[in-house]
N, C-alpha and C positions, 0 to 999 in steps of 0.2 A: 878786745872786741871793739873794733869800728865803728859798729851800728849807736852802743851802748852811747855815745860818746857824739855821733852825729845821727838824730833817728831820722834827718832830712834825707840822708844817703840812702839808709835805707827802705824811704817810700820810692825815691827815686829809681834804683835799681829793679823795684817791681814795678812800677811805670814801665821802665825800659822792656823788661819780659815779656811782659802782657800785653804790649802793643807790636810786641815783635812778632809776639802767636797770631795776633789777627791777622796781622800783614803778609805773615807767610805763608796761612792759612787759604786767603782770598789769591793771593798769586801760584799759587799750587795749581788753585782750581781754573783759576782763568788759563796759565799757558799751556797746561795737558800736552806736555812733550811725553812721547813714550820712547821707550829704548829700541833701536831696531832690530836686535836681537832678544826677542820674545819670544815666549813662549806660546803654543799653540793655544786659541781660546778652545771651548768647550765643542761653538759649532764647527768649527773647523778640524776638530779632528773626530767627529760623528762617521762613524762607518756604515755602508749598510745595514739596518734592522735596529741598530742603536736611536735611542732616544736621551733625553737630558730635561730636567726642570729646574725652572725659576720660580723662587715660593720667596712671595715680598711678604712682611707684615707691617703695617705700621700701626704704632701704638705712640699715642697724643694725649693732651689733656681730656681731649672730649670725645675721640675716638679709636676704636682698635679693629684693624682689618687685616684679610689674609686672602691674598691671589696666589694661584700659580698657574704658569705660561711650560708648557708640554713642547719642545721641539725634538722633530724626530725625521729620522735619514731611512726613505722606504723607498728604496731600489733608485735611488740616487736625487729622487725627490723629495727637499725639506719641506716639511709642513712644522704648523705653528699652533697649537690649540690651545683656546682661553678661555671661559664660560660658555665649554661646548658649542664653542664657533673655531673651525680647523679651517687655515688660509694656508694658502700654498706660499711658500716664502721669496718675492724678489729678490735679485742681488743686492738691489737697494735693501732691501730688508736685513739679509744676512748680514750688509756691511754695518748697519745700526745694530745689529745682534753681538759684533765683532766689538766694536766701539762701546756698547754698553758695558760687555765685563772687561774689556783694559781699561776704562775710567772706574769700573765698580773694585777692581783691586788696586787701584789710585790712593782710594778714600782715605783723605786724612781725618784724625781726630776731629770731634766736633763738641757742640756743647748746646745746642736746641732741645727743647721739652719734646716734640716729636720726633721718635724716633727710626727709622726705617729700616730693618733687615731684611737682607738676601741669605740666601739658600739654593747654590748652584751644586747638582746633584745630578753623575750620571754613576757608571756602574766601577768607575777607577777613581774616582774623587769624591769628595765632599768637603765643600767652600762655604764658606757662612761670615759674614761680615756685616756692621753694624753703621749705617750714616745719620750720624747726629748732628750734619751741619746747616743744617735747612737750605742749603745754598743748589745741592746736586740735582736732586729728587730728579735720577735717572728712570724710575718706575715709568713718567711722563712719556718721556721716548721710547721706553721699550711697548707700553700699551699704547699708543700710539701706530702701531704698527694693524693693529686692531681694527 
């Protein structure tokens, strides 16, 4: 045993780890390359009369919330409904809808006291993933659209 023998080695080695998670962690997030062979997101493959929801929660030290955003393909027109406010959805919109879940299945591990979950839900799927990195907080831009 190595360590027994030098225990400088092995502070150092977890030095080296744990600064290599943050590093990777923060360059993850900043470059957001995605594959160009992907798969379809949720809105884009909504059919006529088909709908799909987005249900955040977040739970903090000090608070616990729960939205959900309703999109729905009605004779070819997307609409977007939120605390019973329905917007008709620009392309700008949809492409921020498109971008929200290819960065929201990105998500790497994280390690913040607030935590954020999603809950992507139509009638062939069910997605649900957790961001504890404080850095993303996608929620912003998808209500934003609001």
């Amino acid at each position: 045993m190595i360590f027994k023998t030098h225990p400088w080695l092995f502070l150092l080695s977890i030095l080296i780890l744990t600064t290599s998670f943050k590093v990777d962690d923060s360059i993850a997030i900043a470059t957001n390359t995605y594959s160009v062979e992907r798969l379809p997101t949720m809105i884009e493959s909504l059919q006529h009369g088909e709908y799909y929801t987005i249900q955040i929660t977040s739970i903090g030290c000090f608070h616990g919330k729960r939205q959900t955003v309703t999109v729905l393909n009605k004779e070819g027109i997307l609409t977007a409904n939120f605390n019973n406010e329905i917007k008709i959805l620009s392309p700008s919109d949809v492409n921020e809808l498109i971008l929200f879940e290819i960065q929201l299945r990105e998500i790497p591990l994280g390690g913040c006291t607030t935590v954020d979950t999603y809950t992507l839900s139509n009638t062939y799927e069910n997605f649900t993933i957790s961001d504890g990195t404080c850095n993303w907080q996608g929620y912003k831009s998808l209500l934003a659209i609001f």
